[in-house]
Each structure stands twice: as structure tokens, then as C-alpha cells.
N, C-alpha and C positions, 0 to 999 in steps of 0.2 A: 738651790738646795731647799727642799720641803721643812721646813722645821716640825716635831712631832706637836706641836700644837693647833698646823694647820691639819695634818693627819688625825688626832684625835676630832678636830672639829666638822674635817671630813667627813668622818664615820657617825657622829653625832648627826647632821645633817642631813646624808641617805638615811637614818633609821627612823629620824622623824619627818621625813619626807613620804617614806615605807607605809609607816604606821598611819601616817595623816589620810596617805591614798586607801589606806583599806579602810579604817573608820567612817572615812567619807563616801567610802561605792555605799558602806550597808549603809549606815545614815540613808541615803537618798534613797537606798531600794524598800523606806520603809520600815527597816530590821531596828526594832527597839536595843540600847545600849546599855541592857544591864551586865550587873556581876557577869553572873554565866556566858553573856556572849561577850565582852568584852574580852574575856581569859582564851576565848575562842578565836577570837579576831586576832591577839596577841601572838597566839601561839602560829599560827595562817602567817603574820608579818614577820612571825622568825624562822619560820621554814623557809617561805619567797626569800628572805632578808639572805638564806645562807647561801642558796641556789645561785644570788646575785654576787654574792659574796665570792664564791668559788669561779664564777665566770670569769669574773675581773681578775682572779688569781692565775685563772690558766689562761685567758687570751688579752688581758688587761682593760684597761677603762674603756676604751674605744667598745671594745666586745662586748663589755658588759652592759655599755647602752643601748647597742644592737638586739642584743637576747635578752634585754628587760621585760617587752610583751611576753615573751615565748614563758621565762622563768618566775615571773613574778605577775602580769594581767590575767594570761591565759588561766593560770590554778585559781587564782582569786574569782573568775567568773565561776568556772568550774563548780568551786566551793559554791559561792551565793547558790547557784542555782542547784546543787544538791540537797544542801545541808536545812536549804529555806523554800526550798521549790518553789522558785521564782523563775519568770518568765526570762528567758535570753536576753528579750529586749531592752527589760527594765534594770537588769542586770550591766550588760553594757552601755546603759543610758548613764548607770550611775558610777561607773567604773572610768568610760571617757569625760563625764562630768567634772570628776576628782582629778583629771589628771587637767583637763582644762585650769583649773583653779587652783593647778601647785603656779599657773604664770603668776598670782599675785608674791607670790615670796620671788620666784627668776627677777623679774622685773627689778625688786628692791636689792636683788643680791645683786643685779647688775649696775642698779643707782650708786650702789654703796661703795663697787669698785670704781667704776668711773671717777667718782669724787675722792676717793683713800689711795686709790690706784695698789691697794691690800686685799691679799685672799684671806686675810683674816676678817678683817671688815664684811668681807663677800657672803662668808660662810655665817660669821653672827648675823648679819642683816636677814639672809635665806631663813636661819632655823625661829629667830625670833618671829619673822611674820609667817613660817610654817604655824607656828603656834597660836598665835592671836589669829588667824583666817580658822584653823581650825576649831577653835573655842567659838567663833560667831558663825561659822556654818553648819556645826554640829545642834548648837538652838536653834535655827532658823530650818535645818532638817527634820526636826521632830514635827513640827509643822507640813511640810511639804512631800517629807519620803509618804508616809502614808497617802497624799492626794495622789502622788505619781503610782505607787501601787492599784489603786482601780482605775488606773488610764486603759483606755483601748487602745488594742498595738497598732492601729489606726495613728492614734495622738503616740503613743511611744514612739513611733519611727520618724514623725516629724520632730518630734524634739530630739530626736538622736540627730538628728543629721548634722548640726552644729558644732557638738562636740565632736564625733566622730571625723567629720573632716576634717575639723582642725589636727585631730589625732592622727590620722594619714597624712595630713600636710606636714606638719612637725618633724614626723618620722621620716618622710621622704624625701625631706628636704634639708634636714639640720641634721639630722642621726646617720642614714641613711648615705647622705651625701652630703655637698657642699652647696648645692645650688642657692639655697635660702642667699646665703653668703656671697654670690656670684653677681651680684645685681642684676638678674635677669628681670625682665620689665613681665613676661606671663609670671614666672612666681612670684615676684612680688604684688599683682594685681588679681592675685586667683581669690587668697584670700578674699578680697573686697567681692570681687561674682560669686564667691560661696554665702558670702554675709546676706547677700540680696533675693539669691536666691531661697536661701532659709526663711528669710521675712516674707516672701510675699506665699511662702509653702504653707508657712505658721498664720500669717494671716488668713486666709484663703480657711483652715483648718476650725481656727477660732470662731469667724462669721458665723460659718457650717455650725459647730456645736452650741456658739449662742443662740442661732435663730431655731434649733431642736429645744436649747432648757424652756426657750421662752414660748414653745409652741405646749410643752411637755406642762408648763406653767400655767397658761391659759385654758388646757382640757383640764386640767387638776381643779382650779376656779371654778370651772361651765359643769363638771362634774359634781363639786359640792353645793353649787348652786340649784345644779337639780334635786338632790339630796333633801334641801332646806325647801325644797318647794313641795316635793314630799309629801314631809314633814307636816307643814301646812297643809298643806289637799288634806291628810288625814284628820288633822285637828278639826279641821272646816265641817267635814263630814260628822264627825264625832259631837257638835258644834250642833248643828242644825238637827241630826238624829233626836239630840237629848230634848231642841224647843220642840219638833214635833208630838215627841212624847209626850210632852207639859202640856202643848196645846189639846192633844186627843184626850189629857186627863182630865183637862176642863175646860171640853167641848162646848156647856151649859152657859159657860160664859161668851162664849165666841157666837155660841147660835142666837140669843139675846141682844147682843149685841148685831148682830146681825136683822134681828126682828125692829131694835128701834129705830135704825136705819131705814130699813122698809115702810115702816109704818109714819116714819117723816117725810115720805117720800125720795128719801135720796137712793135711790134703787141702784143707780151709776155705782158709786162710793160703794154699796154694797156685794155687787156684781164683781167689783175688782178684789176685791177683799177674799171670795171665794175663787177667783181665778190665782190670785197668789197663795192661796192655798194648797189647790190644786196644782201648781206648778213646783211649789216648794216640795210636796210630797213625793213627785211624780221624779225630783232632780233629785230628792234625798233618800228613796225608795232602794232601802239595803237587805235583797234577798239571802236568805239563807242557807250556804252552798257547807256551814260547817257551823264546830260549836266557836269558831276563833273569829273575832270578831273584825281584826285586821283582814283578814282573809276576804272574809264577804263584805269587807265594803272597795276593797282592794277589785275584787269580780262584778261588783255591782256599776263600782263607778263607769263604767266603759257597755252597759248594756245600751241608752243611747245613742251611742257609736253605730256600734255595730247592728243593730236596727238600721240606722239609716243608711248604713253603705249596703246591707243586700245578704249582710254576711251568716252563713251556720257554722254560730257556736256550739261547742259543748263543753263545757267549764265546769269540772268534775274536781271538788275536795273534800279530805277524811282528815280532818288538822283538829288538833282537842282544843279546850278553851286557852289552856297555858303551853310555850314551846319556848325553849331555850333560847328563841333568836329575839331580834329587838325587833321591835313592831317597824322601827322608820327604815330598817333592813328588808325587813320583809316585805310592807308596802312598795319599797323601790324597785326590789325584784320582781314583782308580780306585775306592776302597772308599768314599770317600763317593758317587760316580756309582750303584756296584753297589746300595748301601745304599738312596738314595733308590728305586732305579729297581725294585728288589724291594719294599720297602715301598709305595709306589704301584701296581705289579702286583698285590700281595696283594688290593687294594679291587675290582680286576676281579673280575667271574663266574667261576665255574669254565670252564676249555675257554677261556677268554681271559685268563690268566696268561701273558704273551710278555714278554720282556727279553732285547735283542737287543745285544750289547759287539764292536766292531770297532775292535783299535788295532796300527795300523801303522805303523813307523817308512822316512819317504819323504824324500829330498832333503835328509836331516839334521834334519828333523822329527816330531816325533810325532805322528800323527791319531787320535783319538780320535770314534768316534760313540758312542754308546749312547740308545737306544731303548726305549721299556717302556709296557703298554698301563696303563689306570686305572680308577678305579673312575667317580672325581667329576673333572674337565678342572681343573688347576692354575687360580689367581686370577695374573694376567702381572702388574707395573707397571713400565714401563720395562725391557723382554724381561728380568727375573729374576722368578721364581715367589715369591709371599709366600705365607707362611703363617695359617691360617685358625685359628691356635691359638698361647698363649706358649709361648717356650722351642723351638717346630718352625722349620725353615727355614733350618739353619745350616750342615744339608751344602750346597746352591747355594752360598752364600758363602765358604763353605770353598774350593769347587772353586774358584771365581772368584778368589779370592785367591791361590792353588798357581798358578793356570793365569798369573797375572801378576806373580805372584814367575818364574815360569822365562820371561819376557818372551814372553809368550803371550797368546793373545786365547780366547775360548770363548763358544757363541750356547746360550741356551734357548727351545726353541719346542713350539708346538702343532700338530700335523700330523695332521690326521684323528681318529684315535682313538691315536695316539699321542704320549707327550710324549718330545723328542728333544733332546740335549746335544752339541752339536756344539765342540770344539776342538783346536786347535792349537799344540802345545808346542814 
């Protein structure tokens, strides 16, 4: 004979069993636990709560564990992914999750009989460690629901497979039927080949994604490295421009000094003094392609270059002295563009060395084209050019990253025989 204490404790025990599995799908899918959605989650565990409720009244206990999924999982995904449009995956990830993790209360409520050999013991031991699991899963979800919300259904499906099997095994074995119960040597060992095979799924998955953060890591590095190198380059220029200056302003001194020299006879000592002169001028030699001074030393720095590989420029800009973007933005964009687009010219034929620079500032915008022919047509993936070698391929990304630090967009393409960089700062 049931006594109504173990009945009322019954019913105490599904409802916060009820309540724990809904709390904990959203927890895990992410779904912050305020007022407002708390009263919502509530209201979801007493609709499922009644559905179950009536099962069991019309086909009794057995039936109502049967049609649990049907009357109380299936609506609860349902909802998640309505109400919070949320992905199926991450939805069922969090739904077989929570059901995995009512075994820590089964376990003790089956401790607790074993040792009392009392369904009253049974049902306190369940509801108590219902509650204390849920109190320390619900903090440690605030944490974690959100990480598993930006998973790829990639990584969502390997982490579903764990719960989810268990969740088939359970059902089809213990609910479903008896076999669990039967001592069959396949069910009892399925389990353990589901365990293995998850671990070497999840590992296999893991590698995968760490050896991407840590590549994603390393261009990140090799990227602001170039940035700071930049940086530098322009300081350098900027640097040497200003002694020039000093020195052409007093030239009187330098040619003096140059006569005592002479007239001491150290002609050597003399000779070299005007050849680093000359060399200084010739490396720091910043034509004037606009009023912006990043600009022309940006086009300047690479006339050198392209001298010596063979190549016809034309490096056309209309940039005022002030423009809304940072100068070590703008240097990177231009000298890495310049850099790629003469290295890629160089692999042309002779007589088809062309690299063609057009940057204009229009409507409060910068346009940028540049143009340059090839030897061999770039490899495209998803319109950015990859490289056919390690360590190449980091001016594009460079550019790309400048061009959307200054909240700018920028296109790479293939146009006949030339490859073209089109953006917008």
C-alpha cells in the first residue's frame, strides 16, 4: 500500500525533476535566467508537467515514461528553438545534456534505497540532489551555455553524440524494454563502444580546432608584426627626410668641411662622405605624387624596386594634406598593395611588367585601385588570394585588416591578365 507521503513525494520529485530538465536545456543553450524567462520556462514545465501528468492517468506510469520524449522533450525543443531561434542542434545538445545529468540524483535515489530499502528515502535522496546538481550546474552554465551557442554544428554534433546515445540507449533499453535488465553481454558493453568511440570523435575534433586557433594565432602575430614594421619604415623615412633637410640647410657647413678635408689631403675620407650623401638622398628621395605626405613616401619608397625589376609604373594620387585615416593604416595599405603587385609583376615577361596605383580621395572617401600583370594567375578562395607557399600571403591580409580597421571594405580579383585590388576607405 503507497502511503500519501510517498505520493505527495512522488509528485514533488517529477516536478522538480520537470523543472530541473527545462532550466537546464536553456541554461546550456546559452538562454540567460532572468525574471522574464524564468516565468516562461515555468509556465513550458507546467504545460509538459500536465501533458505528463494526464498520460500517466490514462495509460499509467509505465506509459507515461514511454510518451515523456513525445509530451514533454519534443515541445521543450520546439519552444527553445522558436521562441530563442536556436539551432536544433544546440537545442538537443542541451535538452539530452540535462537529461544525462538527472543520472546524478537516479544514482543516489537508488544509493539511498538499496541502504533504507525505503521509497521514501528514495524519493528525498532524488529531489535533494535534483536540487543541489541544479544549483551547481545552472553557475557553471552561465559560463559554458554561451561558449556552446557560437559552436559550429561541426563541433555541436560531436558533442551531441554522447548524450544523445546515452539518451537512445536509456530509452531502448530501460523504458522501452527490459533488456538493460536482462544481462545481455552486447547491451551491457555498447555503452563502453559508444564511450570510445565519442572520445576519439572529440579528440580527432579538438586537434582539428586547436591546430586552426593556433594557426589563426600565429597570422594574427605575423600580421601585427608587419603593421609595427610599417610603422617603423615610415618613421625611418620621415627620420632621414627631416636630416636631409637640415643638411641641404646647411649645405656651407658640409662643403667646408669637405674643403678641409681636401686641402689635408684626405680626399678618401672626402669622396666617401659625398657618396653617402648621395646615397642617402637617392634612398630617401620622396617624390611628390600629392599634398599627403604618407602617400608620397608610401609611392616613393618602392620607385627602386621597380627600376630595377624592368617594371611600367604609373602611380597616380589626388589625397589632400589631412584625411580621416591613420597614417600607419594607410602606409600598410598602399606599401603592402605596391609590394604584392610588383612582386607578382616581376614573374611577367619582359615588355609585360605593368603595375598600375590610382588613389583618390572622393566624398570623404579614399578609392584605391591598383592593378598589376603576372607571371602565374593567383589560386582565389573565397575572393582573397592564397598562397602557394608558407610564410607568403600576408600582404592581402594585411591590406584587408587596414582596409577594415578604417571601417572600409576592399575586393580582390582576376581580370584578364590582370590581378586587381580594389578598395574603399
Amino acid at each position: 500500500m503507497i502511503s500519501s507521503v510517498e505520493i505527495i513525494l512522488w509528485a514533488i520529485h517529477h516536478a522538480t525533476t520537470l523543472l530541473f530538465g527545462v532550466f537546464a536545456s536553456a541554461a546550456l543553450c546559452g538562454i540567460e535566467i532572468n525574471r522574464r524567462h524564468a516565468l516562461e520556462l515555468v509556465g513550458v514545465g507546467a504545460a509538459t508537467g500536465a501533458a505528463f501528468s494526464i498520460a500517466n492517468v490514462v495509460g499509467g506510469e509505465l506509459f507515461a515514461r514511454q510518451a515523456y520524449p513525445l509530451v514533454v522533450h519534443l515541445p521543450l525543443i520546439v519552444y527553445l528553438c522558436a521562441r530563442y531561434r536556436l539551432s536544433p542542434l544546440l537545442v538537443m545538445l542541451g535538452v539530452t545534456s540535462a537529461y544525462l545529468s538527472c543520472q546524478f540524483s537516479n544514482w543516489m535515489g537508488i544509493a539511498a534505497l538499496a541502504a533504507t530499502d525505503s521509497q521514501i528515502a528514495y524519493y528525498v535522496a532524488r529531489i535533494i540532489t535534483t536540487v543541489a546538481v541544479f544549483a551547481i550546474l545552472l553557475h557553471w552554465a552561465r559560463d559554458i551555455g554561451p561558449r556552446l551557442a557560437v559552436k559550429s554544428p561541426t563541433e555541436l554534433e560531436i558533442l551531441l553524440i554522447l548524450p544523445l546515445v546515452y539518451y537512445v540507449f536509456d530509452y531502448a533499453t530501460n523504458v522501452y524494454t527490459t533488456l538493460f535488465h536482462s544481462g545481455s553481454v552486447v547491451t551491457v558493453e555498447f555503452l563502453a563502444f559508444a564511450l570510445c568511440a565519442f572520445y576519439l570523435m572529440f579528440l580527432a575534433v579538438y586537434l582539428r580546432e586547436y591546430e586552426e586557433k593556433e594557426t589563426a594565432e600565429r597570422e594574427r602575430w605575423m600580421l601585427e608584426t608587419r603593421d609595427s614594421s610599417a610603422m617603423k619604415e615610415l618613421d625611418a623615412w620621415r627620420q632621414s627626410g627631416r636630416e636631409l633637410s637640415i643638411l641641404r640647410h646647411d649645405m656651407r657647413h658640409f662643403l667646408r668641411g669637405l674643403a678641409v678635408l681636401i686641402e689635408e689631403g684626405q680626399t678618401d675620407e672626402a669622396l666617401d662622405r659625398i657618396d653617402t650623401l648621395c646615397e642617402a638622398n637617392d634612398r630617401t628621395a620622396v617624390r611628390r605624387y600629392s599634398a599627403n605626405e604618407t602617400v608620397n613616401i608610401a609611392l616613393s619608397s618602392f620607385g627602386s624596386d621597380i627600376s630595377k625589376r624592368g617594371i611600367s609604373a604609373d602611380l597616380r594620387a589626388a589625397v589632400p594634406q589631412s584625411v580621416h585615416v591613420a597614417d600607419v593604416d594607410l602606409f600598410s595599405v598602399l606599401s603592402n598593395a605596391l609590394e604584392n603587385a610588383i612582386a607578382a609583376a616581376s614573374t611577367a615577361p619582359e615588355g609585360k611588367r605593368f603595375v598600375d596605383l590610382d588613389l583618390r580621395f572622393e566624398d570623404g572617401q579614399l578609392l584605391l585601385s591598383v592593378s598589376n600583370t603576372f607571371g602565374r594567375a593567383p589560386h582565389m578562395v573565397d575572393g582573397m588570394p592564397v598562397a602557394q607557399h608558407a610564410g607568403h600571403g600576408f600582404g592581402t591580409k594585411s591590406i584587408k585588416l587596414a582596409v577594415e580597421r578604417m571601417n572600409g571594405n576592399c575586393q580582390f580579383r582576376i581580370n584578364g591578365d590582370r590581378f586587381e585590388l580594389r578598395a574603399v576607405m
